[in-house]
C-alpha positions, 0 to 999 in steps of 0.5 A, spaced: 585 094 719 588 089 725 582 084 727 585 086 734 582 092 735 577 090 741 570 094 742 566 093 748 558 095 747 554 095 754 547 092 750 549 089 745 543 084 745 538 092 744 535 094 739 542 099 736 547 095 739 545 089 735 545 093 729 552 096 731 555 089 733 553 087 726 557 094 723 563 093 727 564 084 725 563 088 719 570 092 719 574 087 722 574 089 729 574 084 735 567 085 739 565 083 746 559 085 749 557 085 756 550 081 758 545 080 764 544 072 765 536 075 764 538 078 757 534 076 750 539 075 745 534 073 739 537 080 736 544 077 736 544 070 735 545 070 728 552 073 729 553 070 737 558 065 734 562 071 732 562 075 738 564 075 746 560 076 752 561 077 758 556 078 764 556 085 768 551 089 771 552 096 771 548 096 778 555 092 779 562 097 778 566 090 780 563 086 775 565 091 769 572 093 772 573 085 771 570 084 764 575 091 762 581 089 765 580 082 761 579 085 755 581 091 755 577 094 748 580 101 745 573 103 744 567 102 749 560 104 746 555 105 752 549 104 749 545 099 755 539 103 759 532 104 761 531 107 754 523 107 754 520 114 756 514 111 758 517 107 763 520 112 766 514 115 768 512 108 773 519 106 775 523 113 775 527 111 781 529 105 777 530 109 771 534 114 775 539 108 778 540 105 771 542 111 767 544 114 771 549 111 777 550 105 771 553 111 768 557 112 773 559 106 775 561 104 768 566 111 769 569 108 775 570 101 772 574 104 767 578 109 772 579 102 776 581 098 771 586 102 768 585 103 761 584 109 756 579 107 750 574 113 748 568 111 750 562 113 747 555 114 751 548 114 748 544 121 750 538 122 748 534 128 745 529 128 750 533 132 754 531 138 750 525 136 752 521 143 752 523 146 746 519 152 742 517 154 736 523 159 735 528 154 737 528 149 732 533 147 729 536 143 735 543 145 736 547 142 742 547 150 745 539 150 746 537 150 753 535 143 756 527 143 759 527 135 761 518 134 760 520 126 763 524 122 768 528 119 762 530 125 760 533 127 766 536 121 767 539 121 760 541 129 763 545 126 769 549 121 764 550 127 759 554 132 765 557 126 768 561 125 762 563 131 760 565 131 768 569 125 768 572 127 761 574 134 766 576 131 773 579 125 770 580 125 763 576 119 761 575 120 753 568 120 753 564 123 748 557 125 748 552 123 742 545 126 742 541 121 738 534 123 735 529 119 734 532 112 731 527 106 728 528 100 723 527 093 723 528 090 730 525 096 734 522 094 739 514 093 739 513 099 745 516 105 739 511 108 735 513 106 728 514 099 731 507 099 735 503 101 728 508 096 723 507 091 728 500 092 728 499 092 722 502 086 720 497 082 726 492 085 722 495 083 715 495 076 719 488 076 722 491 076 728 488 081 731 482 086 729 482 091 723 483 097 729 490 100 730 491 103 737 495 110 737 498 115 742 499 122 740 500 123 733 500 131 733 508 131 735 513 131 730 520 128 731 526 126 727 528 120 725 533 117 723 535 109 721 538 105 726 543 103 721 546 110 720 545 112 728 550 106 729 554 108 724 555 115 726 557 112 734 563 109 731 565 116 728 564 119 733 570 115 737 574 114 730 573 122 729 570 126 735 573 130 740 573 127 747 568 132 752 564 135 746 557 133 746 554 132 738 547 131 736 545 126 731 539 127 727 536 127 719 534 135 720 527 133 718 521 132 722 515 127 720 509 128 724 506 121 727 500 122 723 504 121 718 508 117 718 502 112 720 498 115 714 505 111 710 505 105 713 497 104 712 499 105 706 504 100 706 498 095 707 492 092 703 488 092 709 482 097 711 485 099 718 481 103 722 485 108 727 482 109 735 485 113 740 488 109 746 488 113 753 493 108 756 498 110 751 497 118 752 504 121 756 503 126 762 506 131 758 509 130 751 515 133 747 511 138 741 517 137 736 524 134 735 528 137 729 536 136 730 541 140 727 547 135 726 551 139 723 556 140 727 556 132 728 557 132 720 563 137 719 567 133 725 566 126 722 563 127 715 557 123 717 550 122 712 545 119 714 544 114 707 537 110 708 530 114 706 525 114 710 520 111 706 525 105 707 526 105 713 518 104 714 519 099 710 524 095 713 521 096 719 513 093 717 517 086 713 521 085 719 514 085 724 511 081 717 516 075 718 515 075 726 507 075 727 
């Protein structure tokens, strides 16, 4: 492959952003990341010498249309957001405006700066929100019934791009990732939250008592190591317009997946229900069917859960 391909990745210093600037270096491809003067870059430090960052703001379309005129990358990955739900149901004004009309000023910058590359844009399954019992498997054909203001954010930035893709033919294509976790989740995230308890507990850092939300729901999850290299198949093999769900096609139920990481430890942990953690309104279930993502990339998800949890807790164990 020519090491000049240049890719562009909007939260490059996030959670799956690292891990994708991790996979491109990996290829060969040249990776330029767009950053805010108050970005933490801990999750790229190890390879910051290898990349080129620019700072842009997606509040700010001029800001992006300088970065991608100088740069002028054959892919960008959209993946910089207000991406925690919770959040959303405090701040849904700000949620709506990064998402959303961020979105839109990333598709403005592009059009301005006269460039054609495929742009990928991180969508979320949350915006099925409401799904019932005989509509699971998750198909990109079901209904979407957003239950919080993220997902009708994310909603926004889904349609805006098959808009754009319509009205002025920018390459986007639409991912519909599921739940994702693995080591560098941030401490918000359920699994991180109970790995990363876990691990203060297993350093006497805090008592033998971990706090939890709901662990009734059931969601799909898939290892941030498969989800970003299903990203970069998605602009190598996707078909620009079409929107594609990215998921496992097999759920955990919360509780369990506590009962797997306690099981990980040595410690006796006691569990204890934290109202502050309860959300006004919960998605039951979360069971992707990619099968339509599958035939058009030939993607599998590789890692087994079990280790995925694993990865997760070491990482927390290295840090507390």
């Amino acid at each position: 492959m020519n090491k000049a391909r240049k890719v562009l990745i909007t939260g490059i210093t996030g959670f799956a952003g690292s891990h994708l600037a991790e996979l491109l270096l990996d290829k060969g491809y040249d990776v330029v990341g767009t950053i805010r003067p108050r970005s933490k870059t801990e999750h790229i430090d190890h390879i910051k010498n290898k990349l080129k960052l620019y700072d842009a703001d997606l509040s700010d379309s001029h800001s992006l249309q300088t970065v991608f005129m100088t740069v002028k990358p054959e892919y960008i990955f959209h993946l910089a957001a207000q991406a925690f739900v919770p959040t959303s149901w405090s701040s849904p004004a700000t949620t709506m405006e990064i998402n959303a009309s961020g979105s839109i000023h990333l598709f403005e910058a592009i059009r301005r700066a006269n460039i054609d590359p495929v742009v990928q844009i991180a969508c979320s399954s949350e915006e099925y929100g409401l799904v019932k019992p005989d509509e699971v498997p998750i198909t990109e054909e079901n209904p979407l019934r957003p239950l919080s203001p993220y997902a009708v954010s994310k909603i926004a930035m889904d349609y805006l791009g098959y808009q754009y893709f319509k009205s002025y033919g920018v390459r986007i294509i639409r991912t519909r990732g599921f739940n994702h976790t693995g080591p560098r989740r941030g401490d918000v995230y359920v699994c991180s939250t109970f790995a990363k308890q876990i691990a203060l507990i297993e350093a006497d850092k805090q008592g033998p008592i971990m706090k939890v939300g709901n662990i009734e729901s059931y969601r799909d999850f898939t290892d941030v190591r498969d989800m970003v290299k299903a990203y970069l198949l998605a602009v190598e093999k996707g078909e620009p317009g079409e929107v594609y769900n990215i998921a496992t096609g097999k759920t955990w139920q919360i509780k369990k997946v506590l009962d797997m990481l306690l099981g990980m430890s040595k410690k006796d942990i006691k569990i204890e229900e934290d109202p502050e953690r309860m959300r006004p309104s919960d998605v039951e279930i979360l069971q992707g069917d990619a099968t339509k993502f599958k035939k058009a990339t030939g993607w599998e998800p590789k890692y087994k859960f079990e280790q995925t949890l694993e990865d997760l807790l070491n990482y927390w164990r290295e840090r507390v």
